[in-house]
C-alpha positions as CSV (number, residue, x, y, z in Angstrom):
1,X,-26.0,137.1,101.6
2,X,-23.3,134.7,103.4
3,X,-22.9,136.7,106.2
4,X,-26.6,137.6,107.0
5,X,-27.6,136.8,111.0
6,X,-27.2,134.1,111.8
7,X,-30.3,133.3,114.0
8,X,-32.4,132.8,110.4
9,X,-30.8,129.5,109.9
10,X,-31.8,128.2,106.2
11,X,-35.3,127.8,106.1
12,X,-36.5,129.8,102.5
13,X,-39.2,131.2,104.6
14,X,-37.5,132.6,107.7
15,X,-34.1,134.0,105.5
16,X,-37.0,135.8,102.9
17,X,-38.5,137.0,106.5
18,X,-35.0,138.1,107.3
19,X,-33.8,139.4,104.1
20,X,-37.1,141.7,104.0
21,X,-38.9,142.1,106.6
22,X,-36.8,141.8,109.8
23,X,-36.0,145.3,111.3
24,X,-37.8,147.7,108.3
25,X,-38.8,150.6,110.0
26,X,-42.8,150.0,110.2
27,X,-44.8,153.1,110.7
28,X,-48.6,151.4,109.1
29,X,-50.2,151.3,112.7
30,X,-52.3,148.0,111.9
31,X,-49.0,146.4,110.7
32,X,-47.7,147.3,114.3
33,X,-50.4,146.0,115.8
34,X,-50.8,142.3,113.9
35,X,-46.6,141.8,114.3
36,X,-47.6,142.8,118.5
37,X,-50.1,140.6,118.6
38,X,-48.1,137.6,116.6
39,X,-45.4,138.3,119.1
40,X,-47.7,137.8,121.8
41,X,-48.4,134.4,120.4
42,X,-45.2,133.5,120.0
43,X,-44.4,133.6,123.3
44,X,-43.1,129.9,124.7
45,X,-42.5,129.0,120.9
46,X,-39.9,129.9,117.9
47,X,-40.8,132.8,115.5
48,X,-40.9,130.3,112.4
49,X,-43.6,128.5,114.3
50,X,-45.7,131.9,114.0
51,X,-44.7,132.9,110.5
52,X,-45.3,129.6,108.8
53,X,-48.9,130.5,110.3
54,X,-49.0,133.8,109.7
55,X,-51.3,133.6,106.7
56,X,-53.4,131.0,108.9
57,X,-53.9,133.7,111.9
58,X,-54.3,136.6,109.5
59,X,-57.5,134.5,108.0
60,X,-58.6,133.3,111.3
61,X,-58.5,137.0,113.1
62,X,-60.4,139.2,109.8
63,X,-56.9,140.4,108.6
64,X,-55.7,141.7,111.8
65,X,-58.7,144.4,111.5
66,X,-58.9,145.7,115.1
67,X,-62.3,147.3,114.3
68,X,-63.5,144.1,113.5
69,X,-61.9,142.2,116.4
70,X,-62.8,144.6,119.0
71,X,-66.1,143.2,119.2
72,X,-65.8,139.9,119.4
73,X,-67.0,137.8,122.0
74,X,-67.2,134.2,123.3
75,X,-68.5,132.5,119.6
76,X,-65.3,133.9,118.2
77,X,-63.1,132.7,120.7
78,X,-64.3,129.6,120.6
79,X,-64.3,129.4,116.8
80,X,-60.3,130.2,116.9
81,X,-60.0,127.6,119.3
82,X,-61.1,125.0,117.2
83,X,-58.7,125.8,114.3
84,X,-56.0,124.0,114.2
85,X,-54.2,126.5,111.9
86,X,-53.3,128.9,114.5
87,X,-52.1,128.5,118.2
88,X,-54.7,127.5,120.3
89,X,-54.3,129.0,123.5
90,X,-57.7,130.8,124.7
91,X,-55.6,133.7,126.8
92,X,-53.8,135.1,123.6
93,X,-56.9,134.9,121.9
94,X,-58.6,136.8,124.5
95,X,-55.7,139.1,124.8
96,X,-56.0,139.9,121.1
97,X,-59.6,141.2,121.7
98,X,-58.6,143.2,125.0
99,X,-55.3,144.8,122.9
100,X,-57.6,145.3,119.9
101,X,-59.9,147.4,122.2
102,X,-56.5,148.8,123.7
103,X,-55.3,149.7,119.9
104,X,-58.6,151.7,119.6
105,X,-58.5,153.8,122.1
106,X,-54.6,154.8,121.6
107,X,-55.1,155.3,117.8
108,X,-58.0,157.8,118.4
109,X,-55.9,159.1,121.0
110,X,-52.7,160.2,119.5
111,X,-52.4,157.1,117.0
112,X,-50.7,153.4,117.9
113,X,-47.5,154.5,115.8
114,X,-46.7,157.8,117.1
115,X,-47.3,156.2,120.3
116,X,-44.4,153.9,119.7
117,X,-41.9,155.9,117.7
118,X,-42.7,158.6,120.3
119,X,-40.3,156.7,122.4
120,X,-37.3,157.0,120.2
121,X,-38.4,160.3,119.0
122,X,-39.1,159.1,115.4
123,X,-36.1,157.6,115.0
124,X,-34.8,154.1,114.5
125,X,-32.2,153.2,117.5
126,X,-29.1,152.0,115.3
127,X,-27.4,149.5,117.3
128,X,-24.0,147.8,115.9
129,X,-24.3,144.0,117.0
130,X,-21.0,142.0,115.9
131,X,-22.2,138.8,117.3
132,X,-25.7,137.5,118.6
133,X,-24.1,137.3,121.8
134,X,-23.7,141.5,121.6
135,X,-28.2,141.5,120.7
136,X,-30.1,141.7,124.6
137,X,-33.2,139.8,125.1
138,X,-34.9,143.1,126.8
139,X,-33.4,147.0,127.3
140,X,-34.4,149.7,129.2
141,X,-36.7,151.3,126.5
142,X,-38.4,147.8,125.9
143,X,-39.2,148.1,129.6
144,X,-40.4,151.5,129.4
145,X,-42.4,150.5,126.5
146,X,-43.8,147.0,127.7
147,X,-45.4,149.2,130.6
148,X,-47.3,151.4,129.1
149,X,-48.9,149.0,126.7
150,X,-49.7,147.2,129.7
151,X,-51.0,150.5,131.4
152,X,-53.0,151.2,128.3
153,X,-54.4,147.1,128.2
154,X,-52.6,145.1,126.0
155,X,-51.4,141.9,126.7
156,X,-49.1,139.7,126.0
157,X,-46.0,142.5,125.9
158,X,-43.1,141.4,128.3
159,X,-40.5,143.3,127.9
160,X,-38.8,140.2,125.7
161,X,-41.7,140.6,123.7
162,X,-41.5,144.2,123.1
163,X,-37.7,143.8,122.6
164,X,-38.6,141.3,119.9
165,X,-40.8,143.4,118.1
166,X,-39.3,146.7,118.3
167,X,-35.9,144.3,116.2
168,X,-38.8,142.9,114.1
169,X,-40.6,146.6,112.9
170,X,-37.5,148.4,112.5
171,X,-37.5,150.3,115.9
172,X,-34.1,149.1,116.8
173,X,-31.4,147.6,114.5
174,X,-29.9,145.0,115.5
175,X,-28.8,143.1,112.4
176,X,-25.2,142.4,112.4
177,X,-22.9,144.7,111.1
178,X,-21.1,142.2,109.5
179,X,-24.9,141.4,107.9
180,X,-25.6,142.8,104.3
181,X,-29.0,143.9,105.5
182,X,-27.6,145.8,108.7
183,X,-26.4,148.6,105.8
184,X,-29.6,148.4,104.2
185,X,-31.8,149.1,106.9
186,X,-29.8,151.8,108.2
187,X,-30.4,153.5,104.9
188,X,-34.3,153.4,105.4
189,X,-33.7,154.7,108.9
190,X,-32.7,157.8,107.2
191,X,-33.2,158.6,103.9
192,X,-31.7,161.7,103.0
């Protein structure tokens, strides 16, 4: 893929990340969840930073298990503290426990992905970026979506964040149209 975005660089690990993971239409709610939360942690530092720890944080926080997470308490923040494979920063680990209490309440609600895709109606937004200058850094709807998270207690979920992660789970297209996988992930947007 020559002309795949740009933003991706060379690195084997961030152009596999590209190639098959960025903007797949995610509808597993604890998949949603986990790439939230790594968001959240990324904030102030460069996605590769987060995905060469992914494995790392998805060790350190009981595979992203909100059940599990929900009830942790000061031992378990400090233990993540103290592990150098992750980012160390006690709010985001503290905000993981808050949004995994947040995730709980919203999936027994009406469920965390139906909450999300509710605001596109089910439906990837298809955009047609032709540069990266042409890709925002926040919308509208990551506005309207960074709210209600916040409403419903989860942190870490600026409206840059949200934007972030509704490219990353599929939400919103914004691969390049010039980029092989811009085609592709259109196609899982609508199958028929």
């Amino acid at each position: 893929m020559t002309d795949r975005c740009p933003w991706c660089g060379t690195d084997p690990l961030y152009v596999a990340y590209h190639d098959e993971e960025w903007g797949v239409p995610e509808r597993d709610p604890r998949a949603l969840w986990e790439k939230l939360v790594l968001d959240g942690f990324q904030a102030g530092l460069s996605w590769i930073t987060i995905l060469k720890k992914r494995d790392n944080f998805r060790a350190a926080f009981a595979g992203f298990d909100p059940v599990t997470i929900a009830g942790w308490g000061e031992a378990e923040v400090a233990r993540l503290l103290a592990d150098p494979g992750i980012v160390r920063h006690r709010g985001k680990i503290e905000g993981t426990i808050r949004s995994a209490q947040a995730f709980l309440a919203v999936e027994e609600r009406e469920g965390f992905a139906p909450y999300l895709w509710k605001h596109l109606d089910g439906r990837p937004l298809q955009n047609a970026p032709r540069s990266m200058a042409d890709i925002p850094t926040q919308t509208p709807l990551s506005e309207a979506i960074s709210r209600q998270l916040r409403k419903d207690g989860f942190t870490f979920c600026g409206p840059t964040i949200v934007y972030a992660f509704l490219q990353a789970t599929g939400l919103v297209n914004d691969h390049l149209v010039t980029c092989p996988a811009h085609a592709r992930v259109r196609a899982l947007a609508d199958p028929a």
